[in-house]
N, C-alpha and C positions, 0 to 999 in steps of 0.2 A: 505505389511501392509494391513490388513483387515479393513472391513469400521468399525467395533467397535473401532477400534485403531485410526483409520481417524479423528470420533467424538470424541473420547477423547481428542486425539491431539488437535482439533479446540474448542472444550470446555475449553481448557485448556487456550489458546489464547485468548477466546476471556474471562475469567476472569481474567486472568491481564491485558491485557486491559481496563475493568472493572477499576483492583485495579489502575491503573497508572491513569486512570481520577479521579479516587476518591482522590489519593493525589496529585496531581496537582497544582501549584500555582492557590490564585484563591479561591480555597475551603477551607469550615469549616476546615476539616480533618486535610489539609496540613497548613493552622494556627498554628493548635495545635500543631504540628507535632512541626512547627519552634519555638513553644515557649517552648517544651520539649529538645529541642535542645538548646536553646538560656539558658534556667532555669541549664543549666549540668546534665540532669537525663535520667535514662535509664526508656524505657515503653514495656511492653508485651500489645498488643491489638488485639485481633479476631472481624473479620467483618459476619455477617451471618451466616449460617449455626448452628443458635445456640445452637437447641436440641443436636448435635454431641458435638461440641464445651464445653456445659454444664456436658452432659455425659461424659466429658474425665478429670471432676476436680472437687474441692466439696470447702466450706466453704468460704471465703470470705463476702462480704456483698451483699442482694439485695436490687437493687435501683428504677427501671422500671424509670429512669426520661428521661425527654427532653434531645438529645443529643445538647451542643452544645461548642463550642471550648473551651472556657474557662472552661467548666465544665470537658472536658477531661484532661485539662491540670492540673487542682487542684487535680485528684482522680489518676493521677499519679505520685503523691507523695507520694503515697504507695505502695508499694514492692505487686507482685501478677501480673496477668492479668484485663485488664478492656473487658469486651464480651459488644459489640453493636450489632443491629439490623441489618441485610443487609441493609434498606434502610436508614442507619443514623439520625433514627429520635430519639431514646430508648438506652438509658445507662443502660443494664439490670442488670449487678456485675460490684464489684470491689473488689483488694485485691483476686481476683477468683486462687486460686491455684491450674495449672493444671498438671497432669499426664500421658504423651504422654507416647504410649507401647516404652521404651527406646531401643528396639531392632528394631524399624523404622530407614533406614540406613539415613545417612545425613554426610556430609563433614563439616558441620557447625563446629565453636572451640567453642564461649562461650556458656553460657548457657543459654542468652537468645536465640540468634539463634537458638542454638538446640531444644531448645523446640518449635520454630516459625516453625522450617524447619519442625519437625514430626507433630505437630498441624495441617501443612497443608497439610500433606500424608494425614492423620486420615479423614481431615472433606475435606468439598467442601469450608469452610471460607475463607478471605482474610486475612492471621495473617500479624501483622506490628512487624517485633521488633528494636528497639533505643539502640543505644551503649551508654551506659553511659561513658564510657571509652575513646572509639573511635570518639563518635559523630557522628555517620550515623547512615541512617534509610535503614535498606531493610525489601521490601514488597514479603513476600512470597507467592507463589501459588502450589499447587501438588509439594512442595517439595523445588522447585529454589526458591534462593533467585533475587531480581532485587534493586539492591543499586538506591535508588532516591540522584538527584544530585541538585545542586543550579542552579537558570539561567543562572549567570556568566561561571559554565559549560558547562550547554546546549549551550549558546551562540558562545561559540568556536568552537563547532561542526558544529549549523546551521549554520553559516558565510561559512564556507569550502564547504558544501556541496550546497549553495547558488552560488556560485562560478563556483565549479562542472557543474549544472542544469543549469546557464546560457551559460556558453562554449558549452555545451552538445547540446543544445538548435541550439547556432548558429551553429553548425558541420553539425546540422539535417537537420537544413532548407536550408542550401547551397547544402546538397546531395538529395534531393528532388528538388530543384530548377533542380539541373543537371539532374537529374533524368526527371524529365518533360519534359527536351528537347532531352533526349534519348528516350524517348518513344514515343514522336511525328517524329523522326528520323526511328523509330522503328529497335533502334540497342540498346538496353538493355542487357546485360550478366548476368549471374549466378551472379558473380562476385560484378557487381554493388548492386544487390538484396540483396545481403548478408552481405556489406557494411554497408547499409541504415537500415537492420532489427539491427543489431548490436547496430546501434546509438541508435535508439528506445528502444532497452531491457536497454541502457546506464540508459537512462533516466527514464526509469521506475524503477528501478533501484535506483537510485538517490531520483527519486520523493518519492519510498516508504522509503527509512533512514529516508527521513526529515517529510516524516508522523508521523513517531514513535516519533520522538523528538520534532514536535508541540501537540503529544499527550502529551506528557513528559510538555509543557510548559504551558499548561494549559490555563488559560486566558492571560496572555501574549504571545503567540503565532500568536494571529492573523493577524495579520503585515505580520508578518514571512508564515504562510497559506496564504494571499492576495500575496505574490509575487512568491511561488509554483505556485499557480495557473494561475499565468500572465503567468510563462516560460512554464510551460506544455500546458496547452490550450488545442489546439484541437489535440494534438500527439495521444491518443488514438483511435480517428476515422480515423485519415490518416489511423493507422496504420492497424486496420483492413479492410479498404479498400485495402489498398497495400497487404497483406496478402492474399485478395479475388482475386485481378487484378491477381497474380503470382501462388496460388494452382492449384493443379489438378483439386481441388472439393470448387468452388469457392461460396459456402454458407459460409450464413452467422454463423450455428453454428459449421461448419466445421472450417472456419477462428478463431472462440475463443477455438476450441478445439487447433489448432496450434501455439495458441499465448499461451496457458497453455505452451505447450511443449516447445516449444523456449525459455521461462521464465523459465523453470528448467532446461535447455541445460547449461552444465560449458560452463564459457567464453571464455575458451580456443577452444573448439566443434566448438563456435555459429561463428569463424570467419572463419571454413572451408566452404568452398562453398558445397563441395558432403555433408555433413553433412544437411545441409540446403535447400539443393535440395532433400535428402531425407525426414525428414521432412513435405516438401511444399507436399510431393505425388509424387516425380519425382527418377528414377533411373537412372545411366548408363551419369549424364550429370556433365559435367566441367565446370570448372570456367569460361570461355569464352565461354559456351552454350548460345543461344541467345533464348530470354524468350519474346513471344509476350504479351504485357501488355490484360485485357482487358477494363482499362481505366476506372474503378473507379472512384477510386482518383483523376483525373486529371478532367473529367468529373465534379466530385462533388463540384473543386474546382469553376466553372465558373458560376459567380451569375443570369444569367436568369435558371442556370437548378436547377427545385426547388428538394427537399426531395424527394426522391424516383424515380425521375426522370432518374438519371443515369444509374440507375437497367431496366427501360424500353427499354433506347437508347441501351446498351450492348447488354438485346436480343434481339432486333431490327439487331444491326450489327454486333457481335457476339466480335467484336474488336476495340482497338481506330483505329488500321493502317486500316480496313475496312470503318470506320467513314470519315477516312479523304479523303480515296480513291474516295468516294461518294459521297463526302459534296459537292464538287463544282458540279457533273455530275448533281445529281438530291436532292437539298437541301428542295424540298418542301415533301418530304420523312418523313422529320422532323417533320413535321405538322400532320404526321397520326402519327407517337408516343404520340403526345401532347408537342413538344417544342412550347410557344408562339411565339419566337423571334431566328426562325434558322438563322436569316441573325446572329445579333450578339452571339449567340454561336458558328459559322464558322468563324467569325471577330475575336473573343477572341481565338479558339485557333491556328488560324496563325498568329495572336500576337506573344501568348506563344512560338510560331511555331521559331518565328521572319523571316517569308517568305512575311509577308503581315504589312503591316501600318493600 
């Protein structure tokens, strides 16, 4: 894929996007929507794009008024398109009767559809169209239609995947728990690493379904994004830490180029170890290859080492098992990196160690 085709692609995303917030419980739009629905009537409606949108149909009425729900809902009681402004402030036709090139290919059956589906080949608009028959709405963008659904639907989904994100969540933190004490052990494998990366793509994973469907839910949603946000937390800074502590090339925009590729890896790939050793930068290594951390994450966990401090101590010692080797020999070491407080960050991790009280 070429980058002209990249930006299309992500243009294309990121207006519906766009269209799925605009009718989203919550808003004017999607009012009107439900009282188009609730009334038994079908609507053809374009968002934006309206020189093109105007240019593809002729007669109807013009109106230029204030957009607002009730006023959509009364001018769709008659047969035609109603064209609004992108920014939904301007009810510009109604009754607008358009003529998409009928050789624009589309899977659509009725006729609203079809004219929805090519409307939004032709222009860059956001076309709606309303089943009168059926009673859905889908929001077309370049062509797909996206069926908008009720809460009581969405709700069925978010629950599941809420479910999902918290199990996912405890899986993560008990192999990072073990994980911490493998690495201050300093016997970590392939094996463990690719484990732990697993859970994380799990939940990113997870995290982004229920993104879509707090978009989907509009202002009711936020409840539902406050508890996203509890289970994820800080899983994306571990993770590119842990990403840094295990690559060859332990930068930091090297780590988000590898966290791309792991996130496009099938699932099936991301649970081979040599897959993920290749990946990290590593060839020729097996699942019980033994992977020196350089301590990060474990580091970054322990509350005297502040922000950017961990990155110091590492090239300072090159490793945690070099850290540890040292800490007791010559701990005032610490004091030329700029730790304030080396007695308790040698305290805290033979804690974690559980070698020391």
């Amino acid at each position: 894929m070429d980058q002209n085709e990249v930006d299309r692609a992500q243009d294309s995303r990121e207006r519906l996007r766009s269209a799925i917030r605009q009718t989203a419980p919550g808003t004017s739009l999607r009012h009107a929507l439900d009282m188009i629905i609730a009334g038994h009537m079908g609507a053809l409606i374009c968002i934006g794009d309206t020189d093109a949108v105007l240019a593809a149909g002729d007669d109807g009425f013009k109106l230029d008024i204030s957009f607002t729900a009730n006023r959509l809902f009364e001018l769709c009681k008659m047969d035609g398109a109603i064209v609004i402004d992108k920014g939904l402030t301007q009810i510009l036709r109604a009754n607008y009767h358009l003529n998409p090139d009928p050789s624009l290919p589309t899977s659509e059956t009725g006729m609203r559809h079809r004219t929805a589906a090519r409307m939004s080949l032709l222009t860059k608009a956001i076309v709606i169209s309303v089943s009168e028959r059926r009673q859905v709405v889908n929001v077309f963008v370049d062509g797909k239609g996206h069926q908008l659904r009720t809460v009581t639907q969405i709700m069925a989904s978010v629950n599941q995947l809420l479910v999902s994100l918290q199990s996912t969540r405890t899986q993560l933190d008990r192999s990072l728990l073990r994980l911490t004490t493998l690495e201050l052990d300093n016997y970590v494998t392939l094996s463990d690493i690719t484990e732990t990366i697993y859970l994380f793509e799990v939940l990113s994973t997870v995290a982004e379904q229920l993104d879509r469907l707090i978009l989907e839910l509009g202002s009711e949603g936020k409840t539902i994004e406050m508890q996203r946000d509890e289970f994820v937390g800080d899983a994306g800074e571990n993770y590119t830490l842990l990403v840094r502590d295990y690559a060859a090339d332990s930068s930091h925009e090297n780590a988000e180029r590898i966290r791309r590729q792991l996130h496009e890896t099938d699932n099936a790939r991301l649970r081979q170890p040599k897959v993920v050793a290749s990946i990290l930068g590593y060839e020729g290594k097996g699942e019980d290859s033994i992977l020196t951390p350089l301590g990060l994450r474990t580091l970054s966990n322990i509350s005297v080492v502040r922000k950017g401090m961990a990155d110091k101590i590492v090239d300072e010692y090159g490793s945690l098992q070099n850290l540890l080797d040292d800490i007791e020999k010559n701990p005032s070491r610490l004091d030329s990196v700029g730790v304030d407080n080396p007695g308790i960050l040698a305290d805290s991790l033979y804690r974690m160690w559980g070698k020391r009280a």
